[in-house]
Backbone bond lengths (Angstrom), bond angles and torsions (degrees), N, CA, C in turn:
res aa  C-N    CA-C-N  psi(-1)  N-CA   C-N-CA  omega(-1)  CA-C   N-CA-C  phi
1 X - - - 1.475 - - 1.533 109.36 -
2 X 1.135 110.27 139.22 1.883 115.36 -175.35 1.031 89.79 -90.88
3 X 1.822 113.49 149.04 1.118 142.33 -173.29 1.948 97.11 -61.43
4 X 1.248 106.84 166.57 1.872 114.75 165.78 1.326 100.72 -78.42
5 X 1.389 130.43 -46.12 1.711 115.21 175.87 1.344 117.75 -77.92
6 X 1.612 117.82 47.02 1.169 114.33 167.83 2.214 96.87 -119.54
7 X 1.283 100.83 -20.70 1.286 115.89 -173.72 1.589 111.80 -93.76
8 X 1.623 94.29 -24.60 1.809 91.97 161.70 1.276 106.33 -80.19
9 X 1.307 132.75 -63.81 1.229 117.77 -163.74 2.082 111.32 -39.77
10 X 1.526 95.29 -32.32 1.740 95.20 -178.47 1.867 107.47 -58.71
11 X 1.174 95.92 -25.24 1.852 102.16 -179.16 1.032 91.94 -79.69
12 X 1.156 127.23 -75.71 1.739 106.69 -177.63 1.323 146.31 -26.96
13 X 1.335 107.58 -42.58 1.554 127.02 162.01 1.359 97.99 -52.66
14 X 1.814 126.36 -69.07 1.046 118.18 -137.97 1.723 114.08 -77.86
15 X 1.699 93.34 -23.30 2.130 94.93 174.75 1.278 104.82 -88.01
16 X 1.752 140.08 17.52 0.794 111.55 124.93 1.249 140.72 -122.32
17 X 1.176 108.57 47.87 1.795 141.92 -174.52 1.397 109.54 -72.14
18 X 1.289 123.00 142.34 1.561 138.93 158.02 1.749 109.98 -35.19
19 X 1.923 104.86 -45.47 1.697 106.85 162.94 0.945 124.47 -48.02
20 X 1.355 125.80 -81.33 1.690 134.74 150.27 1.574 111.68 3.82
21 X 1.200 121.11 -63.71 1.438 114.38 -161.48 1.266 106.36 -106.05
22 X 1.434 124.11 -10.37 1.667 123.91 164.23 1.268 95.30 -61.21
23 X 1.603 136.64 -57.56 1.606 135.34 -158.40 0.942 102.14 -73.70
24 X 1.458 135.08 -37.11 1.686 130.06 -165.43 1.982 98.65 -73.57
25 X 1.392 92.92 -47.06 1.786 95.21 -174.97 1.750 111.83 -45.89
26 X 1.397 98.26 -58.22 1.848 126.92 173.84 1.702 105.09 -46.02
27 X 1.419 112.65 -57.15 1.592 111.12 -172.03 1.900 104.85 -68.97
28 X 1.147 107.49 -33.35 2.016 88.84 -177.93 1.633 87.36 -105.81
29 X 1.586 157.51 62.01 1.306 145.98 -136.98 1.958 63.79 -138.38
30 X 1.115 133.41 -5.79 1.837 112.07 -173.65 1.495 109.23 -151.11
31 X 1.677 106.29 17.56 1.746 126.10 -169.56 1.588 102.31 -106.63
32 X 1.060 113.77 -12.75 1.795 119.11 -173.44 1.335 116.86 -160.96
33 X 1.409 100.37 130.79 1.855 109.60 -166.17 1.399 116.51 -166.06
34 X 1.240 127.86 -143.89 1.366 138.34 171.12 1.476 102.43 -138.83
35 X 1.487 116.15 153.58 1.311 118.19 174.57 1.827 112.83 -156.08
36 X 0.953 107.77 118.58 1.885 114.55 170.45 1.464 122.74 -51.80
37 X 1.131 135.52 148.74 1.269 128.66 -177.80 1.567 91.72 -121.09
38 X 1.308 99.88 126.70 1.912 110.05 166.61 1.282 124.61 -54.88
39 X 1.194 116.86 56.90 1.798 123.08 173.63 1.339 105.52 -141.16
40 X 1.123 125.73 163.10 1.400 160.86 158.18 1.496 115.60 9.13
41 X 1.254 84.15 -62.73 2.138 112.92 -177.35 1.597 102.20 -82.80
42 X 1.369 104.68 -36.74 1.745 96.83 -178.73 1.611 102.86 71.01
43 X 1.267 116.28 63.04 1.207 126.49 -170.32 1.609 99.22 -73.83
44 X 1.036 121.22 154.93 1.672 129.67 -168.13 1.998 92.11 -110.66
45 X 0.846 162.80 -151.05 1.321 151.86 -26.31 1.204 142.36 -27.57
46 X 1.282 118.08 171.30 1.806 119.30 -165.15 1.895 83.34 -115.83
47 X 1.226 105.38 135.99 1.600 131.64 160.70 1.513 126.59 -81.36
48 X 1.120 111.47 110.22 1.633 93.02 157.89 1.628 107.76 -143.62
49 X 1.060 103.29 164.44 1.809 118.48 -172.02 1.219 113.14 -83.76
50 X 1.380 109.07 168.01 1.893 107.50 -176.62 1.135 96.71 -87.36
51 X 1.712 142.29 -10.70 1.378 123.40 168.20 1.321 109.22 -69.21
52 X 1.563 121.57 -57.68 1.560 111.65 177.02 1.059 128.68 -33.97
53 X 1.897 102.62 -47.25 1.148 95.01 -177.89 1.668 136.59 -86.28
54 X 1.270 117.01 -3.55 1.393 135.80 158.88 1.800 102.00 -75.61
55 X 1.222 145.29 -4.64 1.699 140.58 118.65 1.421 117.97 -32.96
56 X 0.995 114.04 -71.29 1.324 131.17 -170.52 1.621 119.26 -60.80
57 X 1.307 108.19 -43.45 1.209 107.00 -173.01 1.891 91.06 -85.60
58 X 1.001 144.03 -2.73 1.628 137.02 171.59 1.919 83.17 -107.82
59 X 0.515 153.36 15.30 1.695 146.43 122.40 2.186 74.12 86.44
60 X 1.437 98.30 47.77 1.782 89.89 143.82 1.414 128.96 -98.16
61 X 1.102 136.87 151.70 1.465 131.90 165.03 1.416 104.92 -146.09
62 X 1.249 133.72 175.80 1.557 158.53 146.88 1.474 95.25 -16.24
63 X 1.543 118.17 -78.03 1.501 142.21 -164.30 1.255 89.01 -41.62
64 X 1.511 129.36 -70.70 1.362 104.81 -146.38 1.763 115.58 -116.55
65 X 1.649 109.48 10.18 1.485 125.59 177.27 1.110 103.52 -35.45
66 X 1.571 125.07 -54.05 1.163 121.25 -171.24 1.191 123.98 -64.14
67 X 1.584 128.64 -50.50 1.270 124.45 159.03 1.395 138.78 -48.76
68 X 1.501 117.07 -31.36 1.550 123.64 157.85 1.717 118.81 -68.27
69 X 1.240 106.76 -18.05 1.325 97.24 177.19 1.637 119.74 -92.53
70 X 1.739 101.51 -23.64 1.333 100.59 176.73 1.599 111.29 -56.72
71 X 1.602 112.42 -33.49 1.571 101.98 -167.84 1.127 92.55 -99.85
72 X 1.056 145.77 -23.92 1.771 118.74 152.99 1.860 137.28 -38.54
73 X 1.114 99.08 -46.24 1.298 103.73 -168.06 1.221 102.59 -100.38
74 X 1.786 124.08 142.28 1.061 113.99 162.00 1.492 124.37 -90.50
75 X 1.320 111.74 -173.76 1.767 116.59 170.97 1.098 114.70 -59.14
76 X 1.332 131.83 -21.27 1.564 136.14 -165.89 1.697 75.81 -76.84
77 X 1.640 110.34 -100.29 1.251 116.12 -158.49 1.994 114.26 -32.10
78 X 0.896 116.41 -41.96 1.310 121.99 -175.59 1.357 101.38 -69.57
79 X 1.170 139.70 -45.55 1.514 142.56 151.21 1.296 112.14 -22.84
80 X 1.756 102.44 -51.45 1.678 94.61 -161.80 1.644 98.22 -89.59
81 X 1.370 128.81 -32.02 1.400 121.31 -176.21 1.631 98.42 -61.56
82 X 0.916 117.89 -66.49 1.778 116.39 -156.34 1.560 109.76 -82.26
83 X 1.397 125.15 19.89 1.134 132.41 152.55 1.723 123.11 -115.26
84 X 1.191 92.90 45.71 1.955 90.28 -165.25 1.559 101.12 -140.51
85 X 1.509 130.16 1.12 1.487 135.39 178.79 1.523 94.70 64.30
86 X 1.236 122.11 51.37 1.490 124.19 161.30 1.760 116.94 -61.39
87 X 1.231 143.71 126.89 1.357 144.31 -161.05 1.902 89.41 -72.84
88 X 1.249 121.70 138.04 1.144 115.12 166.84 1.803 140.83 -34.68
89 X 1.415 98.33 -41.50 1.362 107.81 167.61 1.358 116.97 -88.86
90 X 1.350 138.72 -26.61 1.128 120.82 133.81 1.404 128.69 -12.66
91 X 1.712 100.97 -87.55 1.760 108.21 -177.53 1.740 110.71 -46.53
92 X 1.037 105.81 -27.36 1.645 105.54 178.01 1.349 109.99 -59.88
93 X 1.411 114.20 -59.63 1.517 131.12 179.41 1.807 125.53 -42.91
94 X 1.963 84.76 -34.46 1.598 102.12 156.08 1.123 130.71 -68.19
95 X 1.553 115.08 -51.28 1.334 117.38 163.99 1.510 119.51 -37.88
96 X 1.058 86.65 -75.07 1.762 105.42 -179.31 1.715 110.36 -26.92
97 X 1.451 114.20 -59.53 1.616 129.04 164.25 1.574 122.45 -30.45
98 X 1.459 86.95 -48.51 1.919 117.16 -176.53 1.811 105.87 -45.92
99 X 1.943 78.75 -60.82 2.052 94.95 -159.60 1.556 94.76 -70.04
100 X 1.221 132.46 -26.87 1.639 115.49 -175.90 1.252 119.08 -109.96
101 X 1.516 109.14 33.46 1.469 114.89 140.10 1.606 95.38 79.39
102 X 1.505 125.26 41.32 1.359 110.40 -178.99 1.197 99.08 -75.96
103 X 1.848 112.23 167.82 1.707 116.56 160.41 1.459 106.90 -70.90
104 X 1.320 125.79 163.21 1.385 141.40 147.01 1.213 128.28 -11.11
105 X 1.517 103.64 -62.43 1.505 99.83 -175.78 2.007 122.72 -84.44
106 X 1.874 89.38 -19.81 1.796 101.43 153.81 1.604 103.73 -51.36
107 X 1.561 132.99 -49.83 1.464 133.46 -164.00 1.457 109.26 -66.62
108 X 1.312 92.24 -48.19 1.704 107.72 -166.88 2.044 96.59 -43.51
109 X 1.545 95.77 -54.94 1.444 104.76 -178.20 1.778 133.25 -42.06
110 X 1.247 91.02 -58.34 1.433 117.32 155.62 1.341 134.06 -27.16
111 X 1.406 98.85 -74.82 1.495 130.16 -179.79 1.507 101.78 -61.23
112 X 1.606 125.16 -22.96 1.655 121.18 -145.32 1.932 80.11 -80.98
113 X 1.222 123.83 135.23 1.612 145.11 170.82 1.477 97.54 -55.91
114 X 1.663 115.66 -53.17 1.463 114.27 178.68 1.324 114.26 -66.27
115 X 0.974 150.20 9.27 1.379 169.06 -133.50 1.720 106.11 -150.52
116 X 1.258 114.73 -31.81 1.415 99.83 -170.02 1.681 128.53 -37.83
117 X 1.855 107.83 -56.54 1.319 81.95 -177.05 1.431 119.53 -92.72
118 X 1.134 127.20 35.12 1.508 127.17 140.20 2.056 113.95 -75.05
119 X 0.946 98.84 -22.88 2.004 102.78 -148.84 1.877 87.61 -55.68
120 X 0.923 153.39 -33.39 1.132 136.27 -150.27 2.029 102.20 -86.18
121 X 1.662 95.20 -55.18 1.381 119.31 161.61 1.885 107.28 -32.34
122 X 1.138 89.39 -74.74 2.167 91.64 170.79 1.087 85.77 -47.68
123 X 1.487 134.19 -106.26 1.720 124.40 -148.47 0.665 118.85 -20.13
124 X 1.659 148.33 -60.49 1.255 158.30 -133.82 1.686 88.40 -83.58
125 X 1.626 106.02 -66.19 1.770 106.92 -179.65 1.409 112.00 -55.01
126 X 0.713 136.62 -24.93 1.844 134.12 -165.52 1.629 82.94 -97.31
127 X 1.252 150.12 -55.52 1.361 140.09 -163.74 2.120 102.49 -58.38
128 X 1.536 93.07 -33.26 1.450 99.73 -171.24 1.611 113.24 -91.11
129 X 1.446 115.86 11.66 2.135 108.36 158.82 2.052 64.82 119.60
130 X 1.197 149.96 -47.64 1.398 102.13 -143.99 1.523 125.88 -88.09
131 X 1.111 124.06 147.83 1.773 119.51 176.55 1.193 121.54 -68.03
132 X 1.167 98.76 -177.71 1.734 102.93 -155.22 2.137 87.50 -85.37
133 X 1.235 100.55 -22.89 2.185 97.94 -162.63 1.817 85.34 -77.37
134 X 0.910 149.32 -17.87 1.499 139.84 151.10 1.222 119.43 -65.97
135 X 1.213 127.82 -6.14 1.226 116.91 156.53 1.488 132.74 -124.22
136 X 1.242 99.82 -4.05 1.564 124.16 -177.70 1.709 97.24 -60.34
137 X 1.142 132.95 -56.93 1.709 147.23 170.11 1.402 97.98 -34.75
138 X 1.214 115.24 -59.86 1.665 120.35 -174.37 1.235 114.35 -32.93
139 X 1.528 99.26 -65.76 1.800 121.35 -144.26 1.604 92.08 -87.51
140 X 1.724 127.10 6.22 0.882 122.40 171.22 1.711 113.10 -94.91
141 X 1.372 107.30 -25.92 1.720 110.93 -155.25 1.772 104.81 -78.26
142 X 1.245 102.98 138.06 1.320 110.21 -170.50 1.846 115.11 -68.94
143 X 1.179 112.35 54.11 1.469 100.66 -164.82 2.287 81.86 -119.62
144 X 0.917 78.42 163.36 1.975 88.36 167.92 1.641 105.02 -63.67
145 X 1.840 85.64 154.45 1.431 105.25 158.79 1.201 128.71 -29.74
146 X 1.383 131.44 -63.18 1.450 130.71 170.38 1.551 114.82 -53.56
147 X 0.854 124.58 -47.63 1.700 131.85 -174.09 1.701 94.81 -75.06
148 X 1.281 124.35 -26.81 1.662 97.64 177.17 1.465 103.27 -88.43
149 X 1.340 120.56 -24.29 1.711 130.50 -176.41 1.617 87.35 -51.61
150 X 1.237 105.44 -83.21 1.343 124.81 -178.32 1.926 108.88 -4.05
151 X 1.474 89.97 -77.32 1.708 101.83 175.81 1.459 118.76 -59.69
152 X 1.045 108.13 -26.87 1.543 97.62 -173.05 1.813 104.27 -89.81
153 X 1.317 112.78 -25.35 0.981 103.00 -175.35 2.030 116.77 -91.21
154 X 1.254 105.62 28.93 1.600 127.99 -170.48 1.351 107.29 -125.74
155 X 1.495 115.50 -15.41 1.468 118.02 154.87 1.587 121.66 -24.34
156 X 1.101 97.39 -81.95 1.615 130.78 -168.58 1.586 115.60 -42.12
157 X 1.994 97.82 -48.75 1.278 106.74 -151.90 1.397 116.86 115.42
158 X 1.329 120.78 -178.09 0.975 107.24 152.90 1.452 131.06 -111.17
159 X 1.292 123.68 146.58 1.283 131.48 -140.29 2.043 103.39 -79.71
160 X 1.186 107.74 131.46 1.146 116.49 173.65 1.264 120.57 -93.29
161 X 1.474 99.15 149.98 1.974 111.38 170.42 0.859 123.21 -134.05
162 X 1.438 134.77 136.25 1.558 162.43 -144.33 1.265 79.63 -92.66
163 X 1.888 134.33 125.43 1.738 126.50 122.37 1.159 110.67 -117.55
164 X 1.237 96.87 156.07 1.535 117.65 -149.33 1.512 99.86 -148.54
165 X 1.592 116.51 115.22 1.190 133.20 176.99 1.038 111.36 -94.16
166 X 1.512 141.84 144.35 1.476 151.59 164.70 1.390 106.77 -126.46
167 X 1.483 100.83 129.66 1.723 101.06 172.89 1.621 101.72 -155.71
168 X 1.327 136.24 166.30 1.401 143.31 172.71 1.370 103.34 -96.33
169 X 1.320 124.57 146.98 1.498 122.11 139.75 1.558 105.16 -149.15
170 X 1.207 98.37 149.24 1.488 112.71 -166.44 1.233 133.21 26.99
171 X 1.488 105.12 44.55 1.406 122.92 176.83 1.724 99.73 87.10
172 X 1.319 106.96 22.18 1.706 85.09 171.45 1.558 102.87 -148.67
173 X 1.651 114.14 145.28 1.185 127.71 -154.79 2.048 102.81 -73.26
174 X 0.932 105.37 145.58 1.463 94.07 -173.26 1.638 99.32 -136.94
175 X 1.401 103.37 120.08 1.508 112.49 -166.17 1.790 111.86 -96.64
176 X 1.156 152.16 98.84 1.818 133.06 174.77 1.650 79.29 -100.90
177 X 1.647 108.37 143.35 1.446 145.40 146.52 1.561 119.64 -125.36
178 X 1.708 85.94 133.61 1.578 84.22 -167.13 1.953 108.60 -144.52
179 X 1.118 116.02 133.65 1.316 116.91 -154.15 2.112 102.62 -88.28
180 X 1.498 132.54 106.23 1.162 103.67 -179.30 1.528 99.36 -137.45
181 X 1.497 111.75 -155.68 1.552 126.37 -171.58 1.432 112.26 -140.19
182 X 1.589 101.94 151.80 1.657 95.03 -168.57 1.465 96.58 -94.95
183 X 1.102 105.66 165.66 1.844 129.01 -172.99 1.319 89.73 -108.04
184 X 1.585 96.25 157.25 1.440 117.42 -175.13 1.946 96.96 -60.59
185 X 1.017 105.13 -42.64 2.252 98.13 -178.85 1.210 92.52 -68.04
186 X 1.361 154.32 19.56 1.229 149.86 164.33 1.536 121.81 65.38
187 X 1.736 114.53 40.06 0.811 115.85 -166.10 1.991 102.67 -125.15
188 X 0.643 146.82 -134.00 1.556 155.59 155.58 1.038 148.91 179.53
189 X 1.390 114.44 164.06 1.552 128.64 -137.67 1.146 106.47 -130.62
190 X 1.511 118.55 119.22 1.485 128.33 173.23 1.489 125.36 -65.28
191 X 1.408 152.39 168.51 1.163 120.84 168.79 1.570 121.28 -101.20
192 X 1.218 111.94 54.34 1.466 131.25 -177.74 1.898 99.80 -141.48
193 X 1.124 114.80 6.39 1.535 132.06 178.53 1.455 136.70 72.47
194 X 1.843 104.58 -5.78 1.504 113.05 170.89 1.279 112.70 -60.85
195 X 1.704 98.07 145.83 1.440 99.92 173.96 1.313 131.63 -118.14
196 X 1.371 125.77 127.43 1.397 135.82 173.82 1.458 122.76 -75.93
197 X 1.644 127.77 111.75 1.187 139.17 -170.61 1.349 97.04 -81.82
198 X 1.806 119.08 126.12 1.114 127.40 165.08 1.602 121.37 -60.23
199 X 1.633 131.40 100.64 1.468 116.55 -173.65 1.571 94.94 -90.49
200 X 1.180 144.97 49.98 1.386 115.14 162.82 1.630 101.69 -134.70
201 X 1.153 112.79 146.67 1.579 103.55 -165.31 1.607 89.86 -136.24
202 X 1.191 109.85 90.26 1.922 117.10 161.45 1.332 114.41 -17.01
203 X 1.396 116.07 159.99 1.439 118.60 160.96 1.440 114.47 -74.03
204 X 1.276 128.23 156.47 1.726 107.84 -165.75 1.756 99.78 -98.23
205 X 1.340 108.72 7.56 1.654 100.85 171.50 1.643 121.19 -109.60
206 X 1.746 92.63 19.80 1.683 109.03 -169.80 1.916 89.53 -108.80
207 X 1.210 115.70 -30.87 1.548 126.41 -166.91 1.647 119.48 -68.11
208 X 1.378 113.18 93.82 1.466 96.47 153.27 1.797 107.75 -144.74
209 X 1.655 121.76 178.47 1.360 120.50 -147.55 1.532 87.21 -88.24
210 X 1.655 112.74 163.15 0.841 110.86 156.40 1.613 138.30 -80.33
């Protein structure tokens, strides 16, 4: 049997791998941007999502994932993830689970192989308040992939974004925050009905749904 510091060092390589930071770029690649507001002035704000921003406020980033996860996880678990032919974005999806402190049975979900192409869909809901027994029913019902995506991803709601305008006038900082939702053209909608034009347009080989 190989030692556990033969399977860390494989974690090591891999958070700071070209993988690692392709998935991290790809997973917030539609969580943070710029966006226009449909009036007059063409007001600009900056966007970000309640997943980013539930990152931020636990003070995760890129920089230091790797170091919070080393003292999180032990050799056992890291043993068992990086010895099991986990698909790369998978193991990411684990990681990812790891650093924001999910419960167990959120992991159990995640981690399940039969589960893969839901696991990102779960993350996203478990990052946003829901438990794992709201979705456990799902990932059981005999309907297709799309129809369980569908449900699981209707948990939540739909997902809100913080814009936030900054501008000066007469020497004084002038802040608007405003809580909205993206539209199917991928743009968003306040709940008073103005609309904010999405200006940032991904690379189309960075893009897929959550």
């Amino acid at each position: 049997m190989l030692p556990h510091t033969f399977y860390r060092s494989i974690f090591d390589f891999y958070m700071e791998s070209t993988y690692f930071n392709y998935d991290w770029e790809s997973f917030f690649i539609h969580d943070v941007g710029l966006c226009e507001k449909n009036d007059r002035c063409g007001t600009k704000f900056d966007f970000m999502s309640d997943v980013r921003t539930a990152f931020m406020e636990k003070g995760i980033s890129k920089r230091n994932a790797h170091y919070i996860l080393s003292l999180k996880m032990t050799d056992e678990q890291i043993e068992k993830y990086f010895n099991s032919n986990y698909d790369t974005r998978h193991l990411f999806r684990i990681m990812i689970a790891h650093l924001m402190d999910l419960d167990s049975e959120q992991i159990a979900q995640i981690e399940d192989k039969s589960h893969e192409p839901y696991s990102q869909a779960l993350l996203v809901q478990f990052i946003c308040g829901v438990p794992a027994d709201k979705t456990a029913p799902i990932l059981e019902m005999p309907v297709s992939q799309t129809d369980k995506l569908a449900h699981i991803r209707e948990l939540s709601g739909e997902e809100t974004y913080t814009l936030v305008s900054r501008s000066y006038c007469k020497g004084r900082r002038k802040t608007i925050s405003v809580k909205a939702r993206r539209t199917p053209e991928d743009d968003f909608i306040d709940d008073s009905g103005n609309i904010y034009k999405n200006l940032f347009d991904p690379p189309l080989y960075t893009q897929f749904e959550y």
